[in-house]
PyMOL Python script that loads the backbone (N, CA, C, O; Angstrom):
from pymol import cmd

cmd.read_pdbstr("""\
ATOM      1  N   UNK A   1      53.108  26.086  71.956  1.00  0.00           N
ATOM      2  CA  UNK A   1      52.978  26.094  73.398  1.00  0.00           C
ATOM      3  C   UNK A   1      51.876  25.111  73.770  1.00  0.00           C
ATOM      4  O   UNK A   1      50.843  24.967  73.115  1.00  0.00           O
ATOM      5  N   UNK A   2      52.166  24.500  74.793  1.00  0.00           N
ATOM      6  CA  UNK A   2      50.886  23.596  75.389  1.00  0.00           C
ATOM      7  C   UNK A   2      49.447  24.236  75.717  1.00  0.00           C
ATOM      8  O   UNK A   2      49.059  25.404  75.699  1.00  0.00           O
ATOM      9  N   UNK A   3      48.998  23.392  75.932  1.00  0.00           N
ATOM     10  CA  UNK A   3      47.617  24.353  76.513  1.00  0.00           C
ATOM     11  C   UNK A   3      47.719  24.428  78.187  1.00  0.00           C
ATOM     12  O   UNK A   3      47.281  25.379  78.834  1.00  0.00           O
ATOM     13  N   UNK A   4      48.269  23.447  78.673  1.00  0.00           N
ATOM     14  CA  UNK A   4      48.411  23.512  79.717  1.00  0.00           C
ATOM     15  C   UNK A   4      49.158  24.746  80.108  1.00  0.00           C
ATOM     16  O   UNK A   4      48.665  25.690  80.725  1.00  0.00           O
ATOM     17  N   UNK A   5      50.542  24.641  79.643  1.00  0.00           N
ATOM     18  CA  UNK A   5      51.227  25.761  80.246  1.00  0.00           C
ATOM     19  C   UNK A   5      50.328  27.285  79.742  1.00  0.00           C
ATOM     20  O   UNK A   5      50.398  28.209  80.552  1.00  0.00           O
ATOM     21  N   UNK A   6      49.540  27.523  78.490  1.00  0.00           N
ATOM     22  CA  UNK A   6      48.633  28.768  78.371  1.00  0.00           C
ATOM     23  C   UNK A   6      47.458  28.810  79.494  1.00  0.00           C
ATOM     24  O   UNK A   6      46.652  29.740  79.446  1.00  0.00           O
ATOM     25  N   UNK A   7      47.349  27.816  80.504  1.00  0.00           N
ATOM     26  CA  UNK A   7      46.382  27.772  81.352  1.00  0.00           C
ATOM     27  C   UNK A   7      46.587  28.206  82.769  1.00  0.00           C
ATOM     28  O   UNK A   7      45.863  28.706  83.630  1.00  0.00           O
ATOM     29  N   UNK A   8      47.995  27.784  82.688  1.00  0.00           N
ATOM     30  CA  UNK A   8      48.843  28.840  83.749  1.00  0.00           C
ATOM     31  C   UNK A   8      49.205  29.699  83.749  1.00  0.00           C
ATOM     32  O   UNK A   8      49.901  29.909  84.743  1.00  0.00           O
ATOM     33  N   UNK A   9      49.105  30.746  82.867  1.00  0.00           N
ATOM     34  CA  UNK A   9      49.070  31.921  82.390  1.00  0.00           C
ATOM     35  C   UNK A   9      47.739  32.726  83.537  1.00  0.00           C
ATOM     36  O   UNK A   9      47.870  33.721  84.251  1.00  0.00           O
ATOM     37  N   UNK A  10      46.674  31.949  83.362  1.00  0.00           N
ATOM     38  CA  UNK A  10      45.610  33.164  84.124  1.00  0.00           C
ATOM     39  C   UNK A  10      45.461  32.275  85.604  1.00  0.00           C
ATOM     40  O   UNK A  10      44.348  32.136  86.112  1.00  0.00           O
ATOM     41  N   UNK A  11      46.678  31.701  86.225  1.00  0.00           N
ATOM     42  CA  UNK A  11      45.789  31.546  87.363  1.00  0.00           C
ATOM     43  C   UNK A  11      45.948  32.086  88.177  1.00  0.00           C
ATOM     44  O   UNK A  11      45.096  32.082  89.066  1.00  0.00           O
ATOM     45  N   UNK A  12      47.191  32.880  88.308  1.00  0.00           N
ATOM     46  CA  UNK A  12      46.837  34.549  88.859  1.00  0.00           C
ATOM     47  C   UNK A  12      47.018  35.319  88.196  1.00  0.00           C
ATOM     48  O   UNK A  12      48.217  35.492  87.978  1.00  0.00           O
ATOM     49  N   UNK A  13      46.302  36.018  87.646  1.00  0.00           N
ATOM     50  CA  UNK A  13      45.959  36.873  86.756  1.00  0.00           C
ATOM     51  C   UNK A  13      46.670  37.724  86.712  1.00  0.00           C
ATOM     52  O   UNK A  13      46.997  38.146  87.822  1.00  0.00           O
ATOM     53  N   UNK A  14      47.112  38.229  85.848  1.00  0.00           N
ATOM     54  CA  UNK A  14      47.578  39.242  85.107  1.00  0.00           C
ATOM     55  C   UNK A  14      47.760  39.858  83.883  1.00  0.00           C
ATOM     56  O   UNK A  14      48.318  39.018  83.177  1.00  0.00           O
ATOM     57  N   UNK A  15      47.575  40.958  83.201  1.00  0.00           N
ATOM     58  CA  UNK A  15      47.402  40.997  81.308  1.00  0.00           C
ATOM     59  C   UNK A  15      48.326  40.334  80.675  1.00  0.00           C
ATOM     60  O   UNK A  15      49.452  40.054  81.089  1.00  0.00           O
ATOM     61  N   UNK A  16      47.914  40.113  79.800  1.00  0.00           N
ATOM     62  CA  UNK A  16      49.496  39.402  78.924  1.00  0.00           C
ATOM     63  C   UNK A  16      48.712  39.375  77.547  1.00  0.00           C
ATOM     64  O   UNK A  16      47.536  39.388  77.183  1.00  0.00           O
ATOM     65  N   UNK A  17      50.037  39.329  76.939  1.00  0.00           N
ATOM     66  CA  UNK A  17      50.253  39.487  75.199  1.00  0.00           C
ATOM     67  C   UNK A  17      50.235  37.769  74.543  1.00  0.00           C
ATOM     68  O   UNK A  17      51.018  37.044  75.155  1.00  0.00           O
ATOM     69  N   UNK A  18      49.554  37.159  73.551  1.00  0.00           N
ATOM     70  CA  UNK A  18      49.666  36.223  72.919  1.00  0.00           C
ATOM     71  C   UNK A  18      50.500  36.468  72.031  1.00  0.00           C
ATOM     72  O   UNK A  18      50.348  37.690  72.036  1.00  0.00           O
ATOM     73  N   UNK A  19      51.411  36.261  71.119  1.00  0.00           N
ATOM     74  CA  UNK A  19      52.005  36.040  70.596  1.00  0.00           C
ATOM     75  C   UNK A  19      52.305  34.649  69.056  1.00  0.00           C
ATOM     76  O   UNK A  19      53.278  33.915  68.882  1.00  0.00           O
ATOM     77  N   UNK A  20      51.321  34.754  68.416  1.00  0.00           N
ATOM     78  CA  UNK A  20      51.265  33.512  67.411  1.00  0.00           C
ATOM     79  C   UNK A  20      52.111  33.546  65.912  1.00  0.00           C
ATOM     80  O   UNK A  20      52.390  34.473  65.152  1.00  0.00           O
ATOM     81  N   UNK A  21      52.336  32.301  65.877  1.00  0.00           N
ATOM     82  CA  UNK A  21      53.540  32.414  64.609  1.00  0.00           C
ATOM     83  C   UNK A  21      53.023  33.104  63.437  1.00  0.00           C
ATOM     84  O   UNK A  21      53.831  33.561  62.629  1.00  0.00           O
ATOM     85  N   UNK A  22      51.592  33.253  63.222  1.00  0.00           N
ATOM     86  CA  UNK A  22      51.586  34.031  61.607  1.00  0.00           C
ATOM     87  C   UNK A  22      52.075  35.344  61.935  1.00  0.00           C
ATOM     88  O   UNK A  22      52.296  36.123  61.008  1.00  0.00           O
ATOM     89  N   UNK A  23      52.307  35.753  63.316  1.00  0.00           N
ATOM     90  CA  UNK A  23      52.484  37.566  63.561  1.00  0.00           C
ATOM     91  C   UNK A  23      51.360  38.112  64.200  1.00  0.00           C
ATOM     92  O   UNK A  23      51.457  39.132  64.882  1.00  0.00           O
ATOM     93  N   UNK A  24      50.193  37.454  64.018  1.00  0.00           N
ATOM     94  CA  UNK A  24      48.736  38.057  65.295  1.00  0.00           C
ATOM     95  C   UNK A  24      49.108  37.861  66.599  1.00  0.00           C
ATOM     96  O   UNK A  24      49.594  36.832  67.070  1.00  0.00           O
ATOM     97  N   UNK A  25      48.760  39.301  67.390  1.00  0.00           N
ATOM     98  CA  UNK A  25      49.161  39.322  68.406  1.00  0.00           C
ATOM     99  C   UNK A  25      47.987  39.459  69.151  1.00  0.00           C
ATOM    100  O   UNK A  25      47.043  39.739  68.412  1.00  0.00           O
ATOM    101  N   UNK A  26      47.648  39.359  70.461  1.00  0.00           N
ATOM    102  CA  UNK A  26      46.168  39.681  70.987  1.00  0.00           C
ATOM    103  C   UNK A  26      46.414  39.881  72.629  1.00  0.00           C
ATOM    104  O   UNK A  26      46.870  39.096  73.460  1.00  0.00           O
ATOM    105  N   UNK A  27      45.862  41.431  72.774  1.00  0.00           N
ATOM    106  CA  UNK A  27      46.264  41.493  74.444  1.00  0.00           C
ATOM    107  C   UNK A  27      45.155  41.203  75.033  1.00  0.00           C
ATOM    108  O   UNK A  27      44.067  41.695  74.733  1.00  0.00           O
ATOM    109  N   UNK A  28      45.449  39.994  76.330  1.00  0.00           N
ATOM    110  CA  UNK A  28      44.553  39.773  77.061  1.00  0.00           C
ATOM    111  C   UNK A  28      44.214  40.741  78.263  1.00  0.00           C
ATOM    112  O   UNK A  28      45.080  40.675  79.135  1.00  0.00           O
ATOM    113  N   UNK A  29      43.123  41.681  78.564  1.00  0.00           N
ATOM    114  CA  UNK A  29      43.535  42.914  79.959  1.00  0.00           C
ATOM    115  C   UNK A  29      43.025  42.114  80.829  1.00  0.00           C
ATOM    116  O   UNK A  29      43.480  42.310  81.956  1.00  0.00           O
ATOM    117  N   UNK A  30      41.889  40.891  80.720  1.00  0.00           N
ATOM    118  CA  UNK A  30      40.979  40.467  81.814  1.00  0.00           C
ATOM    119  C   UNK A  30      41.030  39.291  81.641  1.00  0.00           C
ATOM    120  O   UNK A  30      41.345  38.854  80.534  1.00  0.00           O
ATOM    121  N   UNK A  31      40.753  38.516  82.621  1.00  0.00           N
ATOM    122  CA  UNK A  31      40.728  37.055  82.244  1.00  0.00           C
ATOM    123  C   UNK A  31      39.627  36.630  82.107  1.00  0.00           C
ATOM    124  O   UNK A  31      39.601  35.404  82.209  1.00  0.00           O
ATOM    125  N   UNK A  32      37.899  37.460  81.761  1.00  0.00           N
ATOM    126  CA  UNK A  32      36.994  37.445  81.018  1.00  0.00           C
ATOM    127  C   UNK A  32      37.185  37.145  79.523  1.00  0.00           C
ATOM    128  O   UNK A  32      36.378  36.547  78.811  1.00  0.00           O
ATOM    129  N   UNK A  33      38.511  37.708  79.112  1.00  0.00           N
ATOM    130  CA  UNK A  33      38.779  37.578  77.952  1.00  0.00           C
ATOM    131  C   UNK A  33      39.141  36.598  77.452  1.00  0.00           C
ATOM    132  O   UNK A  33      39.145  36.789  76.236  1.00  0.00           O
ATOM    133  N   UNK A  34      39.537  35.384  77.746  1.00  0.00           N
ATOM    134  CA  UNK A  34      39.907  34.362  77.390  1.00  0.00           C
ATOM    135  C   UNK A  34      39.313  33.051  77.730  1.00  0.00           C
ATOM    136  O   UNK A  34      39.468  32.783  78.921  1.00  0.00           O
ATOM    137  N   UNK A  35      38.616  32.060  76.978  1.00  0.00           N
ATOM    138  CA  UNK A  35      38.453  30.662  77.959  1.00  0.00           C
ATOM    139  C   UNK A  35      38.944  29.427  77.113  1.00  0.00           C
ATOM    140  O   UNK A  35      39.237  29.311  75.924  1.00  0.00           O
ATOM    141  N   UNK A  36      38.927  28.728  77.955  1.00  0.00           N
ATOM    142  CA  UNK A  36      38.999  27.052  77.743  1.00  0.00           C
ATOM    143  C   UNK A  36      38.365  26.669  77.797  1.00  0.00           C
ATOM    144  O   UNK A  36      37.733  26.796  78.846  1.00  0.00           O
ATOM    145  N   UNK A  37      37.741  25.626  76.544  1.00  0.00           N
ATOM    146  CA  UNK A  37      36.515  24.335  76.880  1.00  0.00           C
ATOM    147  C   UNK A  37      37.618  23.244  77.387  1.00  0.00           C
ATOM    148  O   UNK A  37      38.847  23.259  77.327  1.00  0.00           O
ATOM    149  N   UNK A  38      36.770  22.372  77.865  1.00  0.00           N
ATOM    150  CA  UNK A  38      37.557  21.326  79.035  1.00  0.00           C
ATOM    151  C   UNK A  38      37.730  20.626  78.605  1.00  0.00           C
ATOM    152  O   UNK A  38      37.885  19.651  79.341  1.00  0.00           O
ATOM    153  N   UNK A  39      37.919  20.294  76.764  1.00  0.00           N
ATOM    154  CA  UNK A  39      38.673  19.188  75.965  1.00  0.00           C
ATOM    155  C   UNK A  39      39.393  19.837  74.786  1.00  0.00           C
ATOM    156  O   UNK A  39      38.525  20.474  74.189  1.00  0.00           O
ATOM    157  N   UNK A  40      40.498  19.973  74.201  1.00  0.00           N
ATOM    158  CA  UNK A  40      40.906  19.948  73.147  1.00  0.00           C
ATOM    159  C   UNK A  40      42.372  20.793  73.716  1.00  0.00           C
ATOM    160  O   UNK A  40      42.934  20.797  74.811  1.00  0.00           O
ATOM    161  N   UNK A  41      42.703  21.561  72.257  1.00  0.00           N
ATOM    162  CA  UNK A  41      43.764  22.029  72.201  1.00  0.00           C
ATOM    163  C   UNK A  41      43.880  23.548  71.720  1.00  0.00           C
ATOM    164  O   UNK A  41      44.873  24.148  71.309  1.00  0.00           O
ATOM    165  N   UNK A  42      42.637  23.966  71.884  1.00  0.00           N
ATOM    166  CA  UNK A  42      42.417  25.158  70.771  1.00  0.00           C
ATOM    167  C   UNK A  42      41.988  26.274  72.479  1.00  0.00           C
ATOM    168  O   UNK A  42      41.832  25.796  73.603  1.00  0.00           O
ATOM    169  N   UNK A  43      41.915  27.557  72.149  1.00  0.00           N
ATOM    170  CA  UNK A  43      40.689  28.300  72.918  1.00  0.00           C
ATOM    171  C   UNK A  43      40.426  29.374  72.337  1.00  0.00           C
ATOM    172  O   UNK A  43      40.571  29.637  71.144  1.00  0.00           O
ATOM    173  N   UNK A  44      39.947  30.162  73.346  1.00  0.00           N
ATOM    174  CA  UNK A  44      38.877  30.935  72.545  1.00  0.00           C
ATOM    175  C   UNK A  44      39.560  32.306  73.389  1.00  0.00           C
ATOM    176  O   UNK A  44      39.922  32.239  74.564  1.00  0.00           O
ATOM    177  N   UNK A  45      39.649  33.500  72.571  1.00  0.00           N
ATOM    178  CA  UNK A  45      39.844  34.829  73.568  1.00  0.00           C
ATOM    179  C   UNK A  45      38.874  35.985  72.334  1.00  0.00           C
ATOM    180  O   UNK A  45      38.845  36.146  71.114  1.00  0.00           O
ATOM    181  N   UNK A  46      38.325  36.458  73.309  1.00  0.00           N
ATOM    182  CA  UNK A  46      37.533  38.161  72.825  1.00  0.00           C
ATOM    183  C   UNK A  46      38.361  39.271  72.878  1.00  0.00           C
ATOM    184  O   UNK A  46      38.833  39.779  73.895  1.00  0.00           O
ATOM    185  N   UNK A  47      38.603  39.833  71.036  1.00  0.00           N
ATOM    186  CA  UNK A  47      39.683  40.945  70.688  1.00  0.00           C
ATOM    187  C   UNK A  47      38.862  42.510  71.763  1.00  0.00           C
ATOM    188  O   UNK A  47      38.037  42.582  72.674  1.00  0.00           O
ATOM    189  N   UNK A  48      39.585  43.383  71.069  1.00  0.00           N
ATOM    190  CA  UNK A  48      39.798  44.875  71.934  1.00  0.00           C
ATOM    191  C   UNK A  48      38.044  45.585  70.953  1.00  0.00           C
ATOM    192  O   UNK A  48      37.385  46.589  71.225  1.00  0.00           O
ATOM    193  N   UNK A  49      37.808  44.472  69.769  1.00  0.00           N
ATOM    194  CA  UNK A  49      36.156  45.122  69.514  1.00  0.00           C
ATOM    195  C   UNK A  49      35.534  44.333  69.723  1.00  0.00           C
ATOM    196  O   UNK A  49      34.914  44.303  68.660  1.00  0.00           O
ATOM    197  N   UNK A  50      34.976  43.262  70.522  1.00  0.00           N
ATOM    198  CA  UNK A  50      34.324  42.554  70.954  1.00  0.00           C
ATOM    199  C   UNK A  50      34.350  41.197  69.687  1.00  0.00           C
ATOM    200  O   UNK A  50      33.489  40.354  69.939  1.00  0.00           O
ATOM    201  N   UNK A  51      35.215  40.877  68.370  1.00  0.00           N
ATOM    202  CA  UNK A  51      35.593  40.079  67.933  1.00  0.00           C
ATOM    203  C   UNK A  51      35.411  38.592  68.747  1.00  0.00           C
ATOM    204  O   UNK A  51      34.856  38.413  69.831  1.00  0.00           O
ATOM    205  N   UNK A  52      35.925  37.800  68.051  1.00  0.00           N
ATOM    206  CA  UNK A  52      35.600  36.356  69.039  1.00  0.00           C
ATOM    207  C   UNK A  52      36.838  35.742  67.569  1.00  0.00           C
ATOM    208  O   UNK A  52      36.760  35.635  66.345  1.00  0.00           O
ATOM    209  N   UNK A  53      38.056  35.438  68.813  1.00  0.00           N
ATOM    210  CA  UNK A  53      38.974  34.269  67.815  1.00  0.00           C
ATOM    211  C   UNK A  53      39.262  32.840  68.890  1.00  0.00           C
ATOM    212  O   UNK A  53      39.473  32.756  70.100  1.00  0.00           O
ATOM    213  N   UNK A  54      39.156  31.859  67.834  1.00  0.00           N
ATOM    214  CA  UNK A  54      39.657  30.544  68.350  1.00  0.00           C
ATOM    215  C   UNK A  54      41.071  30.735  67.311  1.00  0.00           C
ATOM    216  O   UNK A  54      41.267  31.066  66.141  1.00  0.00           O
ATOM    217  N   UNK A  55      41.889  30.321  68.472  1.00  0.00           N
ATOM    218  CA  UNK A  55      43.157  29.971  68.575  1.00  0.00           C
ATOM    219  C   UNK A  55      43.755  28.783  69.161  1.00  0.00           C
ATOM    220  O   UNK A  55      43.759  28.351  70.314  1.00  0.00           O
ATOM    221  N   UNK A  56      44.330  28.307  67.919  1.00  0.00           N
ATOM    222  CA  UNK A  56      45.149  26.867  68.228  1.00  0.00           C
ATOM    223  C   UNK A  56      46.433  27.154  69.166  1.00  0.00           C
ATOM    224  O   UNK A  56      47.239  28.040  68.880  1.00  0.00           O
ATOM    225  N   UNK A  57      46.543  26.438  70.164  1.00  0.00           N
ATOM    226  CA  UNK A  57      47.860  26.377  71.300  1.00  0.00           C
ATOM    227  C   UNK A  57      49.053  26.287  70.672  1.00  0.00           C
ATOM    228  O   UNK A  57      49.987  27.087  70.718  1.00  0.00           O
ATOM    229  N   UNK A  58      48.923  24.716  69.764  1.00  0.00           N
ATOM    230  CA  UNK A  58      50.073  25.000  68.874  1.00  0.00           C
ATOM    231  C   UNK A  58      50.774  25.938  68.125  1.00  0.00           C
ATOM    232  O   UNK A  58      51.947  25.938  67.753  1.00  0.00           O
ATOM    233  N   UNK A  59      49.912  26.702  67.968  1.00  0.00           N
ATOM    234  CA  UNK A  59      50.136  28.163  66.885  1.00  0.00           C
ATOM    235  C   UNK A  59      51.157  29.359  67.949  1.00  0.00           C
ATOM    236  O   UNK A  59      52.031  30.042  67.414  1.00  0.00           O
ATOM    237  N   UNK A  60      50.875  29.447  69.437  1.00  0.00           N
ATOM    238  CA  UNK A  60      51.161  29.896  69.885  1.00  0.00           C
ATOM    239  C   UNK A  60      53.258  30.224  70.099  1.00  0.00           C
ATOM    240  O   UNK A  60      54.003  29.282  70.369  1.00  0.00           O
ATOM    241  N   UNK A  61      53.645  31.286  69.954  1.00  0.00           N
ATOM    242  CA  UNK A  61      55.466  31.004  69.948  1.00  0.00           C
ATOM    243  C   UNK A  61      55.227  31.829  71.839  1.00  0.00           C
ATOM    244  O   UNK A  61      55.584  31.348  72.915  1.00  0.00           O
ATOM    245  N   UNK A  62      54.667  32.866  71.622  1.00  0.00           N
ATOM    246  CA  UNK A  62      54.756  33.207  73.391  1.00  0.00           C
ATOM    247  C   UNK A  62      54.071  34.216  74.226  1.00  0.00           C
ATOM    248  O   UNK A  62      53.217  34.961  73.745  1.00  0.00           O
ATOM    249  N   UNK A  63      54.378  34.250  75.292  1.00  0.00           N
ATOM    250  CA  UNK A  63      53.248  35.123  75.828  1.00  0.00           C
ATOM    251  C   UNK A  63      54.203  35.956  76.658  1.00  0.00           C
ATOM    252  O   UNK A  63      55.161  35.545  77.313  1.00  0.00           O
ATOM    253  N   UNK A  64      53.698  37.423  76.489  1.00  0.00           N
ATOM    254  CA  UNK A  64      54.560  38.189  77.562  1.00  0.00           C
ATOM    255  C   UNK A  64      53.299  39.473  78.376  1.00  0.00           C
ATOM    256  O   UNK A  64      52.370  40.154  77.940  1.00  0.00           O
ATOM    257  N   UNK A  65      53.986  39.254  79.815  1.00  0.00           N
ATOM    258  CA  UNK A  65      53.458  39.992  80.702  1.00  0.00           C
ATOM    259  C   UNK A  65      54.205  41.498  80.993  1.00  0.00           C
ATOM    260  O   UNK A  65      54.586  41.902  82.092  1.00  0.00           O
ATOM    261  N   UNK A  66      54.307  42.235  79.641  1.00  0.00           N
ATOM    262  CA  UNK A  66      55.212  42.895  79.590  1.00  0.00           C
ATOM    263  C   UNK A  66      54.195  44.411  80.194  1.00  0.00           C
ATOM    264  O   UNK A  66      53.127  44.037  80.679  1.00  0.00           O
ATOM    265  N   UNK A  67      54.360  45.762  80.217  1.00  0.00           N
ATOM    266  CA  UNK A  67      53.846  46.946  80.530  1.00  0.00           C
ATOM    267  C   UNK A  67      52.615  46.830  79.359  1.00  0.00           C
ATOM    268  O   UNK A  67      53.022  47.018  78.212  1.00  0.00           O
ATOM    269  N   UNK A  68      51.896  46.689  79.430  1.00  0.00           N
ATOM    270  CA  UNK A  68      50.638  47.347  78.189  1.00  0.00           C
ATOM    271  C   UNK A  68      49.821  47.817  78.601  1.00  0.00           C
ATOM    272  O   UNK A  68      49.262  47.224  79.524  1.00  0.00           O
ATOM    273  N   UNK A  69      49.298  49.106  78.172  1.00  0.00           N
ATOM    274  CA  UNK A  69      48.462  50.171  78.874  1.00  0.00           C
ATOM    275  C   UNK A  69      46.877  49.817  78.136  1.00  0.00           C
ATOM    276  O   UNK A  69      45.889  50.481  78.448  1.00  0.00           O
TER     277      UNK A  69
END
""", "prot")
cmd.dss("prot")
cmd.show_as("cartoon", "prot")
cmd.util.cbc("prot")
cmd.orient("prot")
């Protein structure tokens, strides 16, 4: 997935599920949880224990705004 189109993902906010090809999945509830530095291709989102993963865009297969409690 682009980064662009993962950037349109929070610009009106709503939770959503990452989805990456090894099978890691990561729910975003806030859009605290996730950022972009303003060059590359990678970003950054904070897991459900205060973890910290950089994630490549490319890696990404999809994102769903499905029910997650």
């Amino acid at each position: 997935m682009k980064i662009g189109e993962l950037k349109d993902q929070i610009k009106d906010f709503k939770p959503f599920t990452i989805y990456m090809t090894d099978g890691f999945q990561i729910h975003i509830p806030h859009i605290d949880y996730i950022y972009f530095p303003p060059i590359g291709r990678s970003f950054v989102v904070i897991g459900p224990n205060g973890g910290v993963h950089v994630l490549a865009s490319e890696h990404v297969t999809r994102t769903d705004h499905g029910n997650i409690e």
